[in-house]
N, C-alpha and C positions, 0 to 999 in steps of 0.2 A: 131473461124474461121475454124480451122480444124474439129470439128465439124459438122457444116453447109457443109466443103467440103465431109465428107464423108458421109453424109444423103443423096447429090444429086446424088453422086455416085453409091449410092448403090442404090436410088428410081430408075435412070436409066436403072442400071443391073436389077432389079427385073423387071420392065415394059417391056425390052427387051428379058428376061425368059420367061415372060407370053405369049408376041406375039407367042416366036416360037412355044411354050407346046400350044396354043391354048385357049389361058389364063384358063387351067387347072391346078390349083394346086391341088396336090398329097402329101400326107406327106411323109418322106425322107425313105425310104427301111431300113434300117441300124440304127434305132432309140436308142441303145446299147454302140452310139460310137460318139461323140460330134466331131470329127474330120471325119468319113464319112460326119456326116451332112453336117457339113461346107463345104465337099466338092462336095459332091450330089448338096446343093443348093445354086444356084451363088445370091450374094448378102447376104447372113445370115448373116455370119459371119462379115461383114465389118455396119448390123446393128448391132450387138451386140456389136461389138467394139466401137459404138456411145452412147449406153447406156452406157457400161460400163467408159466410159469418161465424160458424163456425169452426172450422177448420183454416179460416186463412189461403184460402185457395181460389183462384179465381175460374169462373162458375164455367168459363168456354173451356179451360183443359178438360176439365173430365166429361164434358161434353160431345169434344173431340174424341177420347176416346171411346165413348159408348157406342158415339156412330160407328166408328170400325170396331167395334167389337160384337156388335149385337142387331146394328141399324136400329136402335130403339126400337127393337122384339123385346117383351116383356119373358115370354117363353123360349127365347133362343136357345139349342144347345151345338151345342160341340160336333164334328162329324162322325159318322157310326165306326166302327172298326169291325174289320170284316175277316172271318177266319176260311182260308182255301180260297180266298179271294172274293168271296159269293157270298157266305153265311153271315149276317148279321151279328157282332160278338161285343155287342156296349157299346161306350164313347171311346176316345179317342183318350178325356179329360172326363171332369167331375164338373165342367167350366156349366154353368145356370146363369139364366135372366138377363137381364140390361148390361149389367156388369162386365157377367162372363167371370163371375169370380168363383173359384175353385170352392167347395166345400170345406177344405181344412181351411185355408185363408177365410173363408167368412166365418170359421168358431173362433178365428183368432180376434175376428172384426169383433163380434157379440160379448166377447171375453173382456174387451181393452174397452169397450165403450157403453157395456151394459142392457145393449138396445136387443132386448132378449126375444122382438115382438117381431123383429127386421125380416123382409121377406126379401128374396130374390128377384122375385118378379115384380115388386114395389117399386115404384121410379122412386120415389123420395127416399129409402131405403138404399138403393142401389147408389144414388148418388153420394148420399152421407159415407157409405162404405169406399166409395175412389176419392173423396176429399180428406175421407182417415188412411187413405193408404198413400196419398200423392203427400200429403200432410208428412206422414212418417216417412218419406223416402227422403224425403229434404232433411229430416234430423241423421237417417241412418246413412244415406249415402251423400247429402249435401247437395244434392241436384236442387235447385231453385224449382220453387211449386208451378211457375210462369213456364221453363223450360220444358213444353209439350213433349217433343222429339225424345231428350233423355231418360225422361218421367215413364213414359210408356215402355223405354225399352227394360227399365225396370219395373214395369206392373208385369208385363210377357214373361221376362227372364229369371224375376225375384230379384233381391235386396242382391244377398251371393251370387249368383249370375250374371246380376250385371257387374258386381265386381272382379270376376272372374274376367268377365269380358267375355261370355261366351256367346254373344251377339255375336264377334267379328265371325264366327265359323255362321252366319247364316246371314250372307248378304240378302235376301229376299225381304229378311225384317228389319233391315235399315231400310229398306225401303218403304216398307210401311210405317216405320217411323218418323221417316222424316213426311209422309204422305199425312201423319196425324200430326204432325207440325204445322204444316201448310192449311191445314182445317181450320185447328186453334187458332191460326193469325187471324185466318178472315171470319174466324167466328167471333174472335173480338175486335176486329174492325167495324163489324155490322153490328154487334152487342151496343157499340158505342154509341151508331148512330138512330137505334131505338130503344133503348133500356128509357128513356125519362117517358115513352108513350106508351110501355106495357103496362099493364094494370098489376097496381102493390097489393092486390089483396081479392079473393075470390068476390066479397061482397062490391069494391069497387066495381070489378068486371060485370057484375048481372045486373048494377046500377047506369053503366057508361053503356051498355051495349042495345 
C-alpha cells in the first residue's frame, strides 16, 4: 500500500514539474551529487524510494547507472550507424530513455511485472525497470544488488554474457564498470548524509519550500 501511495505521489509531482517547465525535461545541473539531484528534481527521489522498496535495491546503484548510461536524458538514444561511412542507417541498438533499455528487455520488463503503462522516457518507470532487472541479476546470476561494478557489467552484457564472461574481450568496459562503481559508492556516501533532509513526499516539499 505504501508503495502504490508513493508512486501516485510522486506521478503527481512529476506531471505538475512538467506543466510548469513547459513539459521540458532537462537533466539535473549538478549530476556529481545524488542529493542535488534529488533536490533539483521534485519527484525523483520519492520514485526511487519506490523502487528501492520494491525491488530491494538500493536506490544509488541504478542511479549510478543511469548517469552513465543516459546522464538522465529522458530521450537519450544510442549512436546512429552509418552505411559507406557517411549515410545515416538507424542505431547502433534499440537502447531508449533514462534507462537505455533495449526494446525486447523492456517487453520482458512489462511481461514479468504487468506495468503495461511504463514508458521509457518516464524516470519513475525507468528506474522501477533497472531495480527489476539488478533485482533479477542477483537471483539469476548471484551478483549482490549492492555490487555496482558486477551488476552493470551484466545490464551491458546480459545474464549469458556475463556468464560467458565476454566482458574480459572488452577491457574498455571494465572500465566503465568499475567507473560506475566508484559513482555508486559516493552516491551513497552522500545519499547518507542528506536522505533525513529530502522531502518524503511532493506535498511536504511545496509546504517546506
Amino acid at each position: 500500500m505504501r508503495y502504490s501511495n508513493r508512486r501516485t505521489i510522486a506521478s503527481i509531482a512529476i506531471l505538475f514539474t512538467l506543466l510548469l517547465s513547459g513539459c521540458a525535461v532537462t537533466p539535473p545541473v549538478d549530476q556529481s551529487n545524488i542529493c542535488s539531484i534529488f533536490r533539483e528534481k521534485s519527484g525523483w527521489h520519492e520514485s526511487a524510494l519506490d523502487m528501492q522498496e520494491r525491488w530491494n535495491v538500493p536506490l544509488y546503484v541504478p542511479m549510478a547507472f543511469m548517469q552513465q548510461e543516459s546522464s538522465f536524458r529522458s530521450d537519450a538514444l544510442p549512436p546512429r550507424r552509418y552505411a559507406l561511412g557517411f549515410i545515416p542507417w538507424g542505431r547502433v541498438s534499440s537502447a531508449y530513455g533514462y534507462s537505455q533499455a533495449k526494446t525486447e528487455t523492456w517487453s520482458d520488463y512489462l511481461k514479468e511485472t504487468g506495468n503495461w503503462g511504463a514508458e521509457r522516457d518516464d524516470f519513475a518507470d525507468a528506474m522501477d525497470f533497472m531495480g527489476w532487472y539488478i533485482s533479477k541479476t542477483q537471483k539469476v546470476n548471484g551478483i549482490s544488488v549492492s555490487n555496482a561494478s558486477a551488476q552493470y557489467l551484466n545490464y551491458h552484457e546480459g545474464w549469458g554474457g556475463y556468464r560467458k564472461r565476454s566482458y574480459e574481450r572488452k577491457p574498455w568496459l571494465k572500465t566503465v564498470a568499475a567507473r560506475v562503481g566508484d559513482r555508486s559508492e559516493t552516491y551513497s556516501r552522500q545519499y547518507q548524509g542528506c536522505k533525513q533532509s529530502l522531502p518524503d513526499g511532493f506535498f511536504e516539499r511545496l509546504f517546506s519550500s
